[in-house]
C-alpha positions in Angstrom: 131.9 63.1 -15.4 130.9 62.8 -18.6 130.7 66.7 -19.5 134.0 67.3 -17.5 135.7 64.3 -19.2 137.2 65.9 -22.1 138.8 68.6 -20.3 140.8 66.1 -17.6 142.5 64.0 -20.8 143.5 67.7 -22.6 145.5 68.8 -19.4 147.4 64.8 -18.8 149.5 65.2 -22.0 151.0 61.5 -23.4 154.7 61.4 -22.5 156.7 58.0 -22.8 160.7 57.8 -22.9 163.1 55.5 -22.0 167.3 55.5 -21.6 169.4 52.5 -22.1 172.8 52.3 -20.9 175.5 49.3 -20.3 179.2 48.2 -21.2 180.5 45.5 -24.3 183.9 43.8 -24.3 184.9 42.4 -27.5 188.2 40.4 -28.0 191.0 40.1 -30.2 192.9 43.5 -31.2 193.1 45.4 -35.1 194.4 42.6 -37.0 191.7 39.8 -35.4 189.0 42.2 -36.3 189.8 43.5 -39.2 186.5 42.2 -40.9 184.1 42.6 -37.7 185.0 46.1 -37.3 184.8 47.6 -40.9 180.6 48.9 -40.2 180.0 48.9 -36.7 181.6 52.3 -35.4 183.8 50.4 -32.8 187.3 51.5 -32.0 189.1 48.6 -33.0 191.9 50.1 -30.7 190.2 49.1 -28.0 188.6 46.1 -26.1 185.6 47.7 -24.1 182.8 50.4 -24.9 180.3 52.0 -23.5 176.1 51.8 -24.6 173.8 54.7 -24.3 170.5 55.6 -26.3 167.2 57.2 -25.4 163.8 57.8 -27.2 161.5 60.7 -25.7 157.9 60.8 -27.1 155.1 63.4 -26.3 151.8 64.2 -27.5 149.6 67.3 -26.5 146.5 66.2 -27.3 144.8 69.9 -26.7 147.2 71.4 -29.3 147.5 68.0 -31.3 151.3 67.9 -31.4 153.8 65.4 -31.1 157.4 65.4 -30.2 159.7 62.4 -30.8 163.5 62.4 -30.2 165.7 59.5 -30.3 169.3 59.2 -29.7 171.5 56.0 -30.7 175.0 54.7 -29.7 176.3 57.9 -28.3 179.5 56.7 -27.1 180.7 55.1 -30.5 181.8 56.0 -33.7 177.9 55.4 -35.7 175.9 57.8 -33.0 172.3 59.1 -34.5 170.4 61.9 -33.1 167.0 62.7 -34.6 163.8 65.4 -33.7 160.8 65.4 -35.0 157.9 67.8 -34.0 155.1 67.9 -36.2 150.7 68.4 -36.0 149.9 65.4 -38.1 147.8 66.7 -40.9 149.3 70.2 -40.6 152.9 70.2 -40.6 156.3 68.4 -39.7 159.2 69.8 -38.8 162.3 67.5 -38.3 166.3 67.4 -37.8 169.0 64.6 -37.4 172.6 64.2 -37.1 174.4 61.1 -37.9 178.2 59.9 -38.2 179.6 56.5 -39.3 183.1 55.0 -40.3 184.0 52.5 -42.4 187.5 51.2 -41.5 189.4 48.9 -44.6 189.8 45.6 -43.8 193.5 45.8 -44.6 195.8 48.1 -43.1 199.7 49.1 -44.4 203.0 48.0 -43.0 204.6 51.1 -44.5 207.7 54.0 -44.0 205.1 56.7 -45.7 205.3 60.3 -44.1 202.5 62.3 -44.3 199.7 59.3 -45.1 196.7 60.8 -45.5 197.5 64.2 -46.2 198.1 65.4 -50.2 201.5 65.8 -49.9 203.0 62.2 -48.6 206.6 61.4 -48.6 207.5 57.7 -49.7 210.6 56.7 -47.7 212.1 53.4 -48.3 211.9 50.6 -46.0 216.2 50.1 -45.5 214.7 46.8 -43.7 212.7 45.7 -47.0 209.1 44.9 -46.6 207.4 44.2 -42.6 210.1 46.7 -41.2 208.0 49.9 -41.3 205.1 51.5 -39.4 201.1 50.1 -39.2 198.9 52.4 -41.1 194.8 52.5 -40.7 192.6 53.4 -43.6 189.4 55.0 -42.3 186.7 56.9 -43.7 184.3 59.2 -41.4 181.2 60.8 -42.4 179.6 63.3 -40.4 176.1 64.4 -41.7 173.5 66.9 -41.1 169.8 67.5 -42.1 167.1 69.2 -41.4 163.0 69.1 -43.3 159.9 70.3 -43.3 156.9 69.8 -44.7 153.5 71.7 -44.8 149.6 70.9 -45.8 148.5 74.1 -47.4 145.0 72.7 -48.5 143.5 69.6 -48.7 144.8 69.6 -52.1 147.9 71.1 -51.7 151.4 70.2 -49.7 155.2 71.6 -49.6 158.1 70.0 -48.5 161.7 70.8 -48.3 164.9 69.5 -47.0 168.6 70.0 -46.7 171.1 67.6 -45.9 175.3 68.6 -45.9 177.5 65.3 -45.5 181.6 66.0 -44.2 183.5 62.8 -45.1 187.6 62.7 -44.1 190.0 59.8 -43.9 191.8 58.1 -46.7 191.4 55.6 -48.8 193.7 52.5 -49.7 194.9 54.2 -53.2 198.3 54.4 -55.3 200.3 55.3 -58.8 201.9 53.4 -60.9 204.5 53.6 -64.2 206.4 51.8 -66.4 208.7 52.4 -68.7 209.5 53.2 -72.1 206.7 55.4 -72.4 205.6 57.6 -75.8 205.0 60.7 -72.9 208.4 60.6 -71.6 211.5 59.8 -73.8 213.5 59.4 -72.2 212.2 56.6 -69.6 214.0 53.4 -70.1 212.9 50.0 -69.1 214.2 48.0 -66.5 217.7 46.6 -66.5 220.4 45.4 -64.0 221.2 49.0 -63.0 218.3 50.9 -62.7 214.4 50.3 -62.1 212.5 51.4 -65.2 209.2 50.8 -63.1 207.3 51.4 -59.8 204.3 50.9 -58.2 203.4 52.9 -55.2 201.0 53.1 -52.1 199.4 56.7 -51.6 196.7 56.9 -49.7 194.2 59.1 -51.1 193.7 61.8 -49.2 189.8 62.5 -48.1 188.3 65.8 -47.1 185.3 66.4 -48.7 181.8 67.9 -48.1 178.6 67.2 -50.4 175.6 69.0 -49.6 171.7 68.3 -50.9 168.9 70.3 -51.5 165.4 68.8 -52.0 161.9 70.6 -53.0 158.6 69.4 -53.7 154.9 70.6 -53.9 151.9 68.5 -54.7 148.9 68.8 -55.6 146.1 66.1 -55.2 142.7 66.7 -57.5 139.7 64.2 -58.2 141.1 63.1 -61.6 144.6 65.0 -61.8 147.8 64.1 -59.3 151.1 66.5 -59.6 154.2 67.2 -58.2 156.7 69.5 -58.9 160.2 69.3 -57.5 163.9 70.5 -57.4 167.1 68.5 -56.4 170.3 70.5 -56.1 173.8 68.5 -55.7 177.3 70.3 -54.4 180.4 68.4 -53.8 183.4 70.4 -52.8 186.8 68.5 -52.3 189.5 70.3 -50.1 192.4 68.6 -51.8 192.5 69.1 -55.6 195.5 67.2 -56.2 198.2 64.8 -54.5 201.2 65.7 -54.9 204.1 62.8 -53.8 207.5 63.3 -52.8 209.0 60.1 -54.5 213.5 59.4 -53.8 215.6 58.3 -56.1 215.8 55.1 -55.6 213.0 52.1 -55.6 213.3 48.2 -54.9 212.8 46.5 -58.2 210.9 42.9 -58.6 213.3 40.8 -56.8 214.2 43.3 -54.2 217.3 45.2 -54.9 217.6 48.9 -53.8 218.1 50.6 -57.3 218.5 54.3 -58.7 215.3 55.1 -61.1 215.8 55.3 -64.5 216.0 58.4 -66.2 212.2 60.5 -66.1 210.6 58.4 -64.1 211.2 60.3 -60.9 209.8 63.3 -62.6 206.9 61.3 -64.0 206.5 59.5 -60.3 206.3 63.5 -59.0 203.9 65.1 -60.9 200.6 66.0 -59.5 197.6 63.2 -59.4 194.1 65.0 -59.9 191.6 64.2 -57.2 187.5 64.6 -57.4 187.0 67.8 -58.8 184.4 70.0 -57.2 181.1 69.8 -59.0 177.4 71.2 -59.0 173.9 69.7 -60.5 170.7 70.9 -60.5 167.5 68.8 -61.6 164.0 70.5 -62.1 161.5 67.7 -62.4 157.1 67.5 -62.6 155.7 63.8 -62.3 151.8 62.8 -62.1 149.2 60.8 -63.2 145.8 61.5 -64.3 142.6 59.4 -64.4 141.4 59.0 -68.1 138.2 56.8 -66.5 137.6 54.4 -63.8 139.4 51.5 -65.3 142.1 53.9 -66.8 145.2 55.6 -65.9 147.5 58.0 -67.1 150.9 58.3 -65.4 153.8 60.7 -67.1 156.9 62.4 -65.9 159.6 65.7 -67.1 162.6 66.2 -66.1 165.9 68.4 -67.1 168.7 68.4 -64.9 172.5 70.1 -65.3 175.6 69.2 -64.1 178.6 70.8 -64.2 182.3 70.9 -63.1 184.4 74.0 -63.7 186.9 73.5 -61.0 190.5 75.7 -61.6 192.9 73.7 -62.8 195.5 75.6 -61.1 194.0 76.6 -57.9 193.9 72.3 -57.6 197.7 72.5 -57.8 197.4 71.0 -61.7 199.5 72.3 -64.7 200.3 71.3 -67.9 196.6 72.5 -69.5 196.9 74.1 -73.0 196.9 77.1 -73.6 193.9 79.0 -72.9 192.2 76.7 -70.7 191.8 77.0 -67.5 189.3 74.3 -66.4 187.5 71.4 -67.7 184.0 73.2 -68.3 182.1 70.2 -68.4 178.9 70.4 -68.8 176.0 67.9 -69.4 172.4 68.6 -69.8 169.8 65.5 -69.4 166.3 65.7 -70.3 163.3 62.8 -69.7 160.3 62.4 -70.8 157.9 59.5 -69.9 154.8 58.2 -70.3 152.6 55.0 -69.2 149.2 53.9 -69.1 147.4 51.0 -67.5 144.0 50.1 -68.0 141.7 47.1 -66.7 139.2 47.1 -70.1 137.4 43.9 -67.9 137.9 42.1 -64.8 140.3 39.3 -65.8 142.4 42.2 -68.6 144.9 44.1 -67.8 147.1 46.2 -69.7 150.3 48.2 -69.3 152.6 50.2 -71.4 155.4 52.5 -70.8 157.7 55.0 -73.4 160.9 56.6 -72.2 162.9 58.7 -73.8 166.5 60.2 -71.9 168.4 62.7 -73.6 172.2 63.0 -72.8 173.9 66.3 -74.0 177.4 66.4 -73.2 178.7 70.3 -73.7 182.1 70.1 -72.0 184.7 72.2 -74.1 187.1 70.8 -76.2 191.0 70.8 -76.0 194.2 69.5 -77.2 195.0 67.3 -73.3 196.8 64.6 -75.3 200.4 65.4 -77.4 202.6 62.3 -78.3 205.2 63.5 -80.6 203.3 64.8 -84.0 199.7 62.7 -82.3 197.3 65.7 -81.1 193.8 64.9 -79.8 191.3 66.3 -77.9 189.3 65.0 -74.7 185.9 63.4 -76.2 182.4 64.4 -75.3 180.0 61.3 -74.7 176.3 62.0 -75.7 173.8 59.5 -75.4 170.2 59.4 -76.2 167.9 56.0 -74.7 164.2 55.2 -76.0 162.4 52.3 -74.0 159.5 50.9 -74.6 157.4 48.0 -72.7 153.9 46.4 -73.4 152.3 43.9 -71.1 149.2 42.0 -70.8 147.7 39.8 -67.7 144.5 37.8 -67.8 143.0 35.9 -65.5 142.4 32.9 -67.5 140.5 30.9 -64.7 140.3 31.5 -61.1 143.4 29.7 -60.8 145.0 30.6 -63.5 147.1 33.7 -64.2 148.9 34.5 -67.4 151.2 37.3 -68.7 153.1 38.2 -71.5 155.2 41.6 -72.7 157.8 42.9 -74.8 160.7 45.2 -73.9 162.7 47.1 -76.5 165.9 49.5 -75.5 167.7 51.6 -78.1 170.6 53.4 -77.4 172.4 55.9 -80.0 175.6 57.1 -78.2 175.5 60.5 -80.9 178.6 61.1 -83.1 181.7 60.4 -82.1 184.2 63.5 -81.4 186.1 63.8 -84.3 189.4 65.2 -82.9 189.5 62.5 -79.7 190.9 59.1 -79.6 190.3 55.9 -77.9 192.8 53.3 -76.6 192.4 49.7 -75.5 189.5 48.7 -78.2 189.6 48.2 -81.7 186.4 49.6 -82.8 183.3 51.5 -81.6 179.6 51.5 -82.3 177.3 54.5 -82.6 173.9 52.3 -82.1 172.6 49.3 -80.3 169.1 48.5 -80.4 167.7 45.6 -77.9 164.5 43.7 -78.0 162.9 41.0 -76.0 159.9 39.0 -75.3 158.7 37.6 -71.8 155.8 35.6 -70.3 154.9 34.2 -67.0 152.1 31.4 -66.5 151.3 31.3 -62.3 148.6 28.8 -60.8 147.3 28.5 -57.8 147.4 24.6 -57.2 145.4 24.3 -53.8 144.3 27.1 -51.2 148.3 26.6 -49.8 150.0 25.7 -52.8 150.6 28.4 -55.8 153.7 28.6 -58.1 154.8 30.7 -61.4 157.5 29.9 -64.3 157.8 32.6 -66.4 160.3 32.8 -69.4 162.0 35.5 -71.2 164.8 35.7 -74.1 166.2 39.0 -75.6 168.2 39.8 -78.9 171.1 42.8 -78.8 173.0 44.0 -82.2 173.6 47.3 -83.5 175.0 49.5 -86.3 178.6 49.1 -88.0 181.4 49.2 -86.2 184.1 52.9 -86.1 187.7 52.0 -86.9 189.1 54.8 -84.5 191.8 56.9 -86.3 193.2 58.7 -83.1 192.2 62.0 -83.6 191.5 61.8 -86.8 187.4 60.6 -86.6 186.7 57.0 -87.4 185.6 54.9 -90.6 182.7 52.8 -90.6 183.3 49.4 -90.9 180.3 47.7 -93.3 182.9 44.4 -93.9 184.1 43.4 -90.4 185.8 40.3 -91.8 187.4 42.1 -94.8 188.8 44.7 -92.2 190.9 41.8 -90.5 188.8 42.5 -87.1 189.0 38.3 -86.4 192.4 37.9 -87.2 194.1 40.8 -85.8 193.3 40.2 -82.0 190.3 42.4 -82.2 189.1 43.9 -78.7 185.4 44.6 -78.5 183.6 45.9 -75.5 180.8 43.8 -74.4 178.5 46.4 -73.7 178.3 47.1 -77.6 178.8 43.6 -78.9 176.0 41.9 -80.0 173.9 39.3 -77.1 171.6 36.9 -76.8 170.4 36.7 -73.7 167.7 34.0 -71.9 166.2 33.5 -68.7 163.9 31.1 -66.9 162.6 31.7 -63.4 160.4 29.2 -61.1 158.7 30.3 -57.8 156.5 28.4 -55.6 154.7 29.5 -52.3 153.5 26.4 -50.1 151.9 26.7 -46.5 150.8 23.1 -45.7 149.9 24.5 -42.6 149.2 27.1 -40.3 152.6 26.3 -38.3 155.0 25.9 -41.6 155.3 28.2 -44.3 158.2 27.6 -47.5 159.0 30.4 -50.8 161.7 29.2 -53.2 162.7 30.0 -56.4 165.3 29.1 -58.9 166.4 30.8 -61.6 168.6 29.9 -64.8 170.0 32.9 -66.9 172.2 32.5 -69.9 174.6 35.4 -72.3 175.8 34.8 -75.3 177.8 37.6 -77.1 178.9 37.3 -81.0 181.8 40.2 -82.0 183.5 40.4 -85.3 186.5 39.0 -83.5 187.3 35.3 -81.5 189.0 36.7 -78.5 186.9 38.6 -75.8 184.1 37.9 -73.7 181.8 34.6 -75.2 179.7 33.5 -72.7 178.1 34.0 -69.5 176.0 32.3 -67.0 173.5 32.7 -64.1 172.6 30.0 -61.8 170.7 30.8 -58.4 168.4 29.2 -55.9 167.0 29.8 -52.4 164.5 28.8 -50.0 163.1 30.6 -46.7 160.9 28.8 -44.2 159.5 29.7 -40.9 157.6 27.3 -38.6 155.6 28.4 -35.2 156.6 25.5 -32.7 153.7 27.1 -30.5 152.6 30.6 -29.4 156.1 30.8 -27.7 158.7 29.2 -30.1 158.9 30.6 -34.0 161.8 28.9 -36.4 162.8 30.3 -39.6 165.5 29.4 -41.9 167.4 30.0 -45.6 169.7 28.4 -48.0 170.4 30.1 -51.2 173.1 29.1 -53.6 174.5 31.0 -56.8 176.6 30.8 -59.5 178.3 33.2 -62.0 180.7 32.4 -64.7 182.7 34.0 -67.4 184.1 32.9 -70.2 186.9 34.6 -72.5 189.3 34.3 -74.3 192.8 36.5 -74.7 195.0 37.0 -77.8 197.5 34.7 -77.6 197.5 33.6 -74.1 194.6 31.4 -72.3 191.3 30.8 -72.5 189.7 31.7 -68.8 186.0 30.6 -67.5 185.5 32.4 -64.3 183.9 30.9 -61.9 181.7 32.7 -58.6 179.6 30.4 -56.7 178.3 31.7 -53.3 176.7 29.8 -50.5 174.9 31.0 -47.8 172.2 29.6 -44.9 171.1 30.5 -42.0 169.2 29.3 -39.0 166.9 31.3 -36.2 165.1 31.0 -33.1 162.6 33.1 -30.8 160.7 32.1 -27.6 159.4 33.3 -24.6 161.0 30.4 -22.1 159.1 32.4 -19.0 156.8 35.6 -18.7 159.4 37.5 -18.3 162.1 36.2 -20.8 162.3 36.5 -24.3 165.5 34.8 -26.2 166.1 34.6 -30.0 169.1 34.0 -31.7 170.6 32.8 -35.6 173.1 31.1 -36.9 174.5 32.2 -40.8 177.1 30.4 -43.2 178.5 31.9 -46.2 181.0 30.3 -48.6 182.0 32.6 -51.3 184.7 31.0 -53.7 185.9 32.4 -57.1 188.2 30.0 -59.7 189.7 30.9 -62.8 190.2 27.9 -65.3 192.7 28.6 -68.0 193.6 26.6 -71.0 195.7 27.7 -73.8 194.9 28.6 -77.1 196.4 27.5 -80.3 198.6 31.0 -80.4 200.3 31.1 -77.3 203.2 31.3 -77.2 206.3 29.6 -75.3 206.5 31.8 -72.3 202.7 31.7 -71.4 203.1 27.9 -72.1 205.8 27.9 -69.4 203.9 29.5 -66.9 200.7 28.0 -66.8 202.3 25.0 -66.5 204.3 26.4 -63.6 202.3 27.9 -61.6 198.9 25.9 -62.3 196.9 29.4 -63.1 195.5 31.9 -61.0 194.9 30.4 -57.7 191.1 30.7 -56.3 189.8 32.8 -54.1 187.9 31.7 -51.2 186.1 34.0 -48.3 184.3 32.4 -45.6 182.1 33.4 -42.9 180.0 32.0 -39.9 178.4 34.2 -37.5 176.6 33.1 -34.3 174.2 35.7 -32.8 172.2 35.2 -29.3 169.9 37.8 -27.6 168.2 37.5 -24.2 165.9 40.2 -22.4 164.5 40.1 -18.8 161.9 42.1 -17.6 162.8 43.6 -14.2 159.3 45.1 -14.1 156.8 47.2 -16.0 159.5 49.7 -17.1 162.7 48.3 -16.8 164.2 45.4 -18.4 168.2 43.9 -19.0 169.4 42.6 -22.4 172.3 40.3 -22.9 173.8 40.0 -26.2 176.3 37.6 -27.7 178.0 37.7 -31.1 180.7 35.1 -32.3 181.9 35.6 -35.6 184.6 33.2 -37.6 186.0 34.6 -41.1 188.7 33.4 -43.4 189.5 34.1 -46.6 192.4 33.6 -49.1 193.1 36.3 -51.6 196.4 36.1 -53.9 195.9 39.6 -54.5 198.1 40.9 -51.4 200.4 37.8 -51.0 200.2 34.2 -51.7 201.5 31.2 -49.7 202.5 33.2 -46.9 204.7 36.0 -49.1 203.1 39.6 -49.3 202.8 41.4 -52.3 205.6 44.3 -51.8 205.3 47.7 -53.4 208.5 49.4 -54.6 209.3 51.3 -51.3 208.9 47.9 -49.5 205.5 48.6 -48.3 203.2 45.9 -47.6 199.3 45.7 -47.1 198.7 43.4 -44.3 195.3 41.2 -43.6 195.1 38.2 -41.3 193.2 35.6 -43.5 192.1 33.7 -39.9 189.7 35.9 -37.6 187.9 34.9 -34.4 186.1 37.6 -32.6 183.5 37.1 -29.9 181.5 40.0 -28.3 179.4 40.7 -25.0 177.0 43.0 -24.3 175.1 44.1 -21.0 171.9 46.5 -21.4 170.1 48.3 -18.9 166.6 49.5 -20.6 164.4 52.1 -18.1 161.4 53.7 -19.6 158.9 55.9 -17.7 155.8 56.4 -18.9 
């Protein structure tokens, strides 16, 4: 038996597979599960579906292959079908096919022809708003992929994938334009006998396809690790452009039908430029390298190129100047880093990293923008980053842990384009530099108990600020206050503005217990931003705390639970108007459950909360004027915005036998929100063709499912 062994368990091959099928019913129709069905691949346009997966594995022990195949919800709209054959040690080989839809939460009550497509026709609604057709926004991606992967020596490996991706649908999208404008004339404004503005809902139209190609060898030595890799990027859009087909004649504010003013149709008509096609390649060689037994090395090259030289007519685009017949963007990045950590003793250890990203921006220049005798240019965007970081832990006594680094981030953003302009901001800045210091202290207060506060502050400013001259290059700034920045309604952009920013974070682990075990943390985080002017963004805030705990009733019961809470907020100020402090807190908490009742029966189930509310506090500042006093104290503000969610999940699965098994599932799910954005107090927002977007703000949605599980062995 013992010499004839071997041969019986080559020639009795592993298999193992299994099939699930079975039926869900979930209530309500499109408008009660809106929310529900936006991920899960359902067709909210009907009320039953089918189930069906299978898994197939197999192992040939005498040639030392396996095969694994899986297959997951078939009959619905986010199916997944993957292979994989490979000799562990020797090579993989594997292929998969995947599709998922993401449908808007909101759909349009609309008289649109041709939704979806890049040549819609807006039709007015002769009813006004409510009168027209439903129409879905839904995205569907359909992707591809196949890899491989080969050991060439002990010290050597290849791999190699490629992955295409098909995405079609639309997406909620529109124009807008009002008039007077400096490109067209002979716009004029609204008045009582012609609409000098519109807004309008075009769906974007998407067909697109974006395929990836990956490459990578590596090479493992005794002292010296490598890898050398390629990533290639290809997005190619079927529609270049949408082109609308916009009448004559729009609803203005209040709702009456009226003839456009003169150039906006044309201007409400012209072509609208959709994502170009585009190509990037990226060549990169990463590794690390063992300096000594306490010491390593770890580094990393990379250049990539993208580029986007898409035909501006063949996308159905005109107007270029002369001469030019695509963008011819072009933007090179190189990266190089480098970091080394070392443990000099056992309680030392040190860390440092230095980063340096290159940004060349090579797109051509030409004259895009003519208003009357103002000529400019498009404007290339270099950028160059350096980061640095230093840290040090030591083990101070066996219970105590400290650590302590510095961080420092420059960014140069290279000259600015001397024949663009900017609109929107006042001023500019060519260089910010950034640095900050950081320490954590973490004890360990009793074989169950260990914690950790650790603080860290950071200081932003940069160079002088560039008075754009639209076209013209800009002047430097050295005197912001003798410029006039603070009392001329100065607009800074917060990214460049200088910040101080601070942070403290406390964590705790505690296990009284080999039933209970409790992690929270809470964490305080605080912006302030100085600019030459008094209007912008000030301040800015960062409040959050959670805590997880799971607790083993006995062998057969396990409970685990959350709560978390955070808090953003914004304060600004505009020229003239109010002073706003926005205000995001979110709440969420959740409670679960999983036992083994009998042998043969396994249950498990959660319950989740979340409470997401935004408010916007204005006040008025000294300037404002008589209008905005009027309408604050109307309408009270912006109102807030509120979503809320509870979700009830319960599971249970019976085991017929050794290799077949029934699951029941249950799902209730309770949303409601209130969003100003599309209508308030029961009055929808109406775009000019009397087209409305439509989204029940109540939602109840319960689902069932029955599974039959059979595996064979």
């Amino acid at each position: 038996m013992a010499a004839f062994g071997p041969a019986w368990s080559q020639t009795a091959p592993a298999v193992e597979g299994s099939a699930s099928v079975g039926i869900g019913l979930v209530s309500g129709d499109r408008e009660d599960r809106s929310q529900y069905d936006q991920y899960n691949g359902l067709r909210p346009d009907s009320n039953a579906f089918g189930i069906f997966g299978a898994d197939y594995y197999r192992r040939d022990d005498a040639k030392g292959t396996v095969i694994e195949f899986q297959a997951i919800d078939l009959l619905n709209r986010n199916r997944e079908l993957g292979l994989r054959w490979k000799k562990p040690g020797d090579w993989k080989l594997g292929a998969g096919y995947s599709e998922t839809t993401r449908n808007e939460t909101a759909f349009a009550n609309t008289g649109l022809v041709g939704g979806g497509s890049a040549t819609p026709q807006v039709v007015v609604l002769p009813g006004g708003p409510g009168t027209g057709s439903d129409y879905d926004f839904r995205i569907r991606r359909s992707a591809l992929g196949f890899d491989f992967s080969k050991v060439i020596s002990s010290r050597v490996q290849i791999e190699a994938s490629v992955k295409t991706e098909k995405k079609e649908g639309s997406r909620l999208w529109g124009i807008g334009m009002a008039c007077p404008s400096p490109i067209a004339p002979g716009c004029r404004a609204t008045n009582a006998a012609e609409a000098g503005w519109a807004v309008l809902m075009l769906p974007e139209p998407v067909d697109a396809n974006h395929s990836q190609l990956d490459g990578r060898v590596t090479y493992a030595g005794d002292r010296l690790n490598l890898s050398a890799g390629y990533y290639g990027s290809f997005y190619r859009n079927e529609h270049g452009s949408l082109n609308p087909v916009v009448p004559g004649a729009l609803y203005n504010a209040v709702g009456q039908l009226l003839p456009l003013s003169t150039g906006l149709q044309p201007l409400l008509n012209n072509p609208v430029a959709l994502p170009p096609d585009n190509q990037a390649h990226h060549l990169d060689v990463t590794g690390t390298y063992g300096l000594s037994a306490s010491t390593k090395l770890n580094f990393k090259l990379a250049y990539s190129q993208a580029t986007q030289h898409q035909d501006f007519l063949g996308a159905g685009l005109t107007g270029a100047p002369v001469g030019v017949a695509d963008l011819g963007g072009k933007v090179a990045t190189t990266l190089a880093q480098v970091g080394v950590t070392s443990r000099p003793s056992p309680k030392l250890t040190l860390s440092g990293n230095l980063r340096y990203q290159h940004k060349d921006d090579d797109t051509k220049l030409a004259l895009y923008n003519v208003e009357g005798t103002s000529t400019y240019t498009n404007r290339q965007l270099p950028r160059t980053d350096i980061q640095a970081k230093a840290q040090a832990g030591y083990q101070i006594t066996s219970d105590w842990r400290g650590t302590v680094g510095i961080d420092y981030h420059s960014v140069d953003r290279g000259t600015f384009t001397p024949t663009a302009a900017v609109a929107g901001i006042t001023a500019l800045r060519q260089d910010t530099e950034e640095a900050g210091v950081r320490a954590e202290l973490r004890r360990r207060m009793s074989e169950n108990l260990s914690g950790a506060i650790s603080l860290e502050t950071s200081r932003r400013d940069g160079s002088n600020w560039l008075l754009d001259n639209s076209g013209r290059g800009v002047t430097e700034v050295t005197d912001a206050a003798a410029a006039g920045f603070a009392y001329n309604n100065g607009i800074f952009m917060p990214t460049l503005a200088d910040r101080q920013r601070d942070k403290l974070k406390l964590s705790a682990d505690w296990q009284p217990n080999e039933k209970l075990a409790l992690q929270g943390v809470a964490e305080v985080g605080r912006d302030k931003f100085t600019s030459p002017s008094a209007y912008g963004l000030r301040k800015a805030a960062m409040n959050s705390l959670s805590l997880d705990a799971t607790y083993a009733v006995n062998d057969k019961w396990n409970l685990n639970g959350f709560v978390s809470y955070g808090q953003q907020e914004l304060d600004q100020a505009r020229p003239e108007a109010a002073f706003m402090a926005f205000d995001n807190t979110a709440t969420t908490l959740g409670l679960g459950f999983t036992g083994k009742p009998m042998a043969n029966l396994e249950v498990g189930g959660n319950l989740s909360f979340m409470d997401d509310r935004s408010e916007y506090a204005q006040t008025l500042d000294a300037g404002a004027g008589g209008e905005a006093a009027a309408l604050l104290g109307a309408t009270g503000g912006l109102p807030d915005t509120v979503f809320r969610q509870t979700t009830l999940k319960v599971f249970g699965r019976y085991t017929l036998d050794k290799l077949s098994s029934i699951r029941l599932d249950l799902v209730h799910q309770r949303t409601k929100w209130t969003d100003w954005a599309w209508g308030f107090n029961g009055v929808p927002f109406a775009y000019s063709d009397g087209t409305t977007i439509v989204r029940k703000p109540s939602q109840n949605v319960t689902f069932v499912g029955l599974t039959y599980v059979r595996r064979w062995p």
